[in-house]
N, C-alpha and C positions, 0 to 999 in steps of 0.2 A: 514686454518685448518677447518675442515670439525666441521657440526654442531652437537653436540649429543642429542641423545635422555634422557629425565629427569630418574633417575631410582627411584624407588618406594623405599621409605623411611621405612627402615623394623621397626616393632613393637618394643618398649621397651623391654630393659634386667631387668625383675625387683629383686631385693636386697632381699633375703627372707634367714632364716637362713640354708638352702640347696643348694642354689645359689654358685654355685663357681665363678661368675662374678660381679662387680661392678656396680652398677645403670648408664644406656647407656639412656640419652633422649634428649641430644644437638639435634638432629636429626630432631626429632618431629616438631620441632619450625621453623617456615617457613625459606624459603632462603634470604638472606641478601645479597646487593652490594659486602659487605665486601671481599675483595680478599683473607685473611683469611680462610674463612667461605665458601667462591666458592673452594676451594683448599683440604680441609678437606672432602669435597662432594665428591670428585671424586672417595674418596676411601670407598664409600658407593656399597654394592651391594643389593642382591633383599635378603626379609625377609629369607624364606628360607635358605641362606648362613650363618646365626648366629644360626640355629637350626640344633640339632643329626637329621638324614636321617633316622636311624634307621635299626637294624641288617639285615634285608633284602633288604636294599638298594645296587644295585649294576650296577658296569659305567663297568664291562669287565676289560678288563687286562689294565693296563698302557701301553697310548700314546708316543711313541715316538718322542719330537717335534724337527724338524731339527736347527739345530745351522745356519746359514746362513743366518736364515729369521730373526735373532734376529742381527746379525751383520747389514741387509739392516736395520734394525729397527733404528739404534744408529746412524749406518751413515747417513740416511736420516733424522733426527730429530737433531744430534747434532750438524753436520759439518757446519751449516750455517753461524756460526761468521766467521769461518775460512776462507770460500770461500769471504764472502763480503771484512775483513781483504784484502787478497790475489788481489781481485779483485781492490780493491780503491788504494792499492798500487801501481799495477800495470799496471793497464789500467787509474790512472789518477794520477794531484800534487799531490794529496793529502796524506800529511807526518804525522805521529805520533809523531813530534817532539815539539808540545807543552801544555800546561797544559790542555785548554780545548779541542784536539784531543783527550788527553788521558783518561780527564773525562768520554768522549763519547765513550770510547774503551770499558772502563768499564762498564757502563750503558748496553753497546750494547750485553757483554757478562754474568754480571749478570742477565738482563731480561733476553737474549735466553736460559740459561742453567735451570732456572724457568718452563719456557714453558716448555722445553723440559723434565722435571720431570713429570708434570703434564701429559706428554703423556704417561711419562713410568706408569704412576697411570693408567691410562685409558684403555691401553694393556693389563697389567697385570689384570684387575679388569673384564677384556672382556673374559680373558683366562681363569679366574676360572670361570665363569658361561660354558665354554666351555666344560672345561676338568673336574668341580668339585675340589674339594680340600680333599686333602691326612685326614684320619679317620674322614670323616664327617657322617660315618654312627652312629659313638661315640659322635662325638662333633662337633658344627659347630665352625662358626669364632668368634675371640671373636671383638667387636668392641672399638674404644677408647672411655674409661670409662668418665660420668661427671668429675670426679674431676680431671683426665688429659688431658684434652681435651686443655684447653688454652695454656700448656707446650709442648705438642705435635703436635701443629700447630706454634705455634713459634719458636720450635725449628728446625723442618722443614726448616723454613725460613733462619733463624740463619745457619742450618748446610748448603745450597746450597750458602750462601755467600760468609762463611769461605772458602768454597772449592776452589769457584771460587778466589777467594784473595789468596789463598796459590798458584792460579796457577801464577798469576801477580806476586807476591814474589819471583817465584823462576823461571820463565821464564825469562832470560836475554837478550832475542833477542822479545820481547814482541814487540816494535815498526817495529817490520824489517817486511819481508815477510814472512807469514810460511814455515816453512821448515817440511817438512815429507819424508820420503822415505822408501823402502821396509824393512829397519830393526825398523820401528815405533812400527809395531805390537811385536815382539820380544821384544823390550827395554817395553812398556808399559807390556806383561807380565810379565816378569822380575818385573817392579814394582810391580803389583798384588802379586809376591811370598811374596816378599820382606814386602811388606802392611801386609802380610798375617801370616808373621813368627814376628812377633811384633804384631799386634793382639793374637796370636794366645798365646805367650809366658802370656800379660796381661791378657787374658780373662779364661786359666786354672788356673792362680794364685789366680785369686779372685772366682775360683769355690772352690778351693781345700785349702785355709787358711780361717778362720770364721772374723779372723780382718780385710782380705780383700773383702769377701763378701760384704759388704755395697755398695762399687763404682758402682756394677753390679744389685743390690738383684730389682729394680727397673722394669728394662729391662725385667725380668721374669716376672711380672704380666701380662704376656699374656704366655697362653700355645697354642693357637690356634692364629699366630699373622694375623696382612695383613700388606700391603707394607706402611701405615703409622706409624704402630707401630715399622716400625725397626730404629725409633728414637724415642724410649720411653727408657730414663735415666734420672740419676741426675745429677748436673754439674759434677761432678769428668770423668764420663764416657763419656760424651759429649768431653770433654777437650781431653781426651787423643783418642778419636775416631775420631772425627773431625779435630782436629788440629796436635797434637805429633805424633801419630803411624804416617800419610801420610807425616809428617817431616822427621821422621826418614828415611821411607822408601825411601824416593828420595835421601838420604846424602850415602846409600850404591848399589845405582844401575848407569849404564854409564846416564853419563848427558843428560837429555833432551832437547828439546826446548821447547818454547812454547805450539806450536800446539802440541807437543808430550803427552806435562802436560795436556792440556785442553784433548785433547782423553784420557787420567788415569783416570782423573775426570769421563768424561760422561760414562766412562765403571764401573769404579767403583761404581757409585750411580745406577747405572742398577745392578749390581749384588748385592748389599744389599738391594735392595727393591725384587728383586726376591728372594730374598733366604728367604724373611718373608712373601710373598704370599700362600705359602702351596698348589700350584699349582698342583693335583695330574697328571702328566705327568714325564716322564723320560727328565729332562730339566735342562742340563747342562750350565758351562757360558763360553760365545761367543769364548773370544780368548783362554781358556787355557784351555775349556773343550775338546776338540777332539784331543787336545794333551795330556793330562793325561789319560785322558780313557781309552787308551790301557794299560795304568802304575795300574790302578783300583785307583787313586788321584783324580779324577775329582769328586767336586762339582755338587749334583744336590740340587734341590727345598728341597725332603723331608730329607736330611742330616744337614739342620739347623732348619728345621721343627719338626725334633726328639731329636733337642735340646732342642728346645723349651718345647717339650710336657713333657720331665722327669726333670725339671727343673734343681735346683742346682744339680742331679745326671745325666745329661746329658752328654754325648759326643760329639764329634764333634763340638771343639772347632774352625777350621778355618772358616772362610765365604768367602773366593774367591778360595781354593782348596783344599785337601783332603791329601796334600804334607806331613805336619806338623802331622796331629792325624796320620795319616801309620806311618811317621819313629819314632814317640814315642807312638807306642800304644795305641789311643785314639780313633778310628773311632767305630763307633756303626754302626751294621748292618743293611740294610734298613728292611722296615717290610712290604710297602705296595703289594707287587707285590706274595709275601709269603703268605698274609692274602688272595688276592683273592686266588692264584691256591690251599689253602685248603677250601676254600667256595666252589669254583668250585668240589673238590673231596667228599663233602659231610659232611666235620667236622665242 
């Protein structure tokens, strides 16, 4: 893994009664061993990204970025338990058939699917200095607040666990060799929908009833998020994001394997840290964007971005597709690509 360069630790958000943001100063305090604390950094960018640009700031029309490079991205970052798995099966004894193999299986795939989080922090956090982020000429990024900051790195932790453990749970050929084949990508969309239409049904319920507001109301104290804050909740919403919806969703799509669940996994934590980047590019997700697209169902970056920004009156209640808000009337229109070609005409 290549070495990175440190990024410049941006200025204090300070608390004042104008301030629409929280007191941000974890930051300030030098860097700690802490793997916590090295983890949390990564999704640090340069001062400027937490500040408005300003109405004459302007990046040209939105980037187009191709879906391919983000597929090499996943499979070269995620596939590596799989292939080692694959490899020690096959090219030697060595069997998964007793407790301490097994321990090490697991070791082996909750440390790589960590790593490989922290790469998608590092991409994504490298692309918005590239490309900018969607109304920063209004508002820049918001960062994770003092007083969530120890829940939102924890929970980080917590939710790549669960993930990985739900895939051991319900992979039943876990010890065998992986099996994948040309309808992997198909069955894991299918899961995506699936993930999607169970999110989708939980997350208008608790916009659209006041008793259920509370599970959610959390998750909105960011209207400008980045890829850490798309686990900012309470437990209720944890529970059912983490663990029930991707239950659900495997008990109504054809059976996976392993290797099948573990690629659900590493696609799935890609497209929910992208979709709270605010990445201002035309940037759709990997396996279901260039097949809805032509449908106008495809997920980009600022369709959960302009969720975020109108908060409890937001749309665009899916985060892996655009499926669910089309056939119940939900999807909100993009704004960024609007707002330049009338800058550019002179209004």
């Amino acid at each position: 893994m290549a070495a990175m360069n440190p990024v410049s630790s941006p200025e204090p958000i300070p608390t004042t009664k104008k301030s629409y943001r929280p007191t941000s100063t974890w930051h300030l305090k030098p860097p700690t061993r802490n793997p916590l604390n090295q983890i949390e950094r990564l999704d640090l960018g340069p001062p400027e990204m937490y500040e408005a640009r300003g109405p004459e700031w302007d990046r040209g029309p939105m980037p187009n970025h191709p879906m391919w490079r983000e597929n090499l991205f996943v499979l070269r970052w995620a596939v590596w338990p799989i292939v080692i798995q694959w490899a020690l099966l096959c090219y030697t004894d060595i069997q998964i058939d007793s407790t301490f193999a097994q321990i090490v299986q697991v070791f082996l795939y909750q440390g790589w699917f960590m790593a490989y989080a922290t790469r998608i922090f590092v991409r994504l956090q490298r692309f918005m200095k590239v490309y900018g982020t969607l109304n920063e000429g209004k508002r820049g990024r918001d960062m994770i607040a003092d007083v969530h900051r120890d829940r939102v790195t924890l929970s980080l932790v917590i939710f790549l666990i669960v993930r990985i453990s739900g895939v051991f749970v319900l992979g039943k050929d876990r010890s065998a060799v992986p099996s994948l084949s040309v309808w992997s990508p198909v069955k894991i969309g299918l899961f995506q929908i699936a993930l999607d239409y169970f999110f989708y049904v939980y997350h208008r319920l608790t916009h659209d009833f006041d008793s259920l507001w509370f599970i959610h109301q959390k998750h909105h104290a960011t209207k400008a998020p980045t890829p850490s804050l798309a686990i900012l909740a309470d437990n209720y919403q944890e529970a059912l994001e983490i663990a029930i919806i991707p239950f659900l969703a495997s008990q109504v799509v054809p059976e996976m394997s392993f290797a099948e669940l573990y690629g659900a996994a590493a696609y799935t934590v890609y497209v929910e840290a992208l979709g709270h980047s605010g990445i201002r590019a035309y940037w759709g997700t990997p396996i279901l964007g260039p097949v809805l697209k032509p449908l106008g169902m495809d997920l980009v970056v600022e369709d959960h971005d302009l969720h975020h920004r109108y908060g409890r009156g937001g749309k665009n209640f899916g985060k892996q597709t655009r499926i669910w808000d089309t056939l119940f009337g939900t999807t909100a229109p993009r704004e960024e690509e609007r707002i330049y070609e009338m800058k550019k005409a002179g209004y």
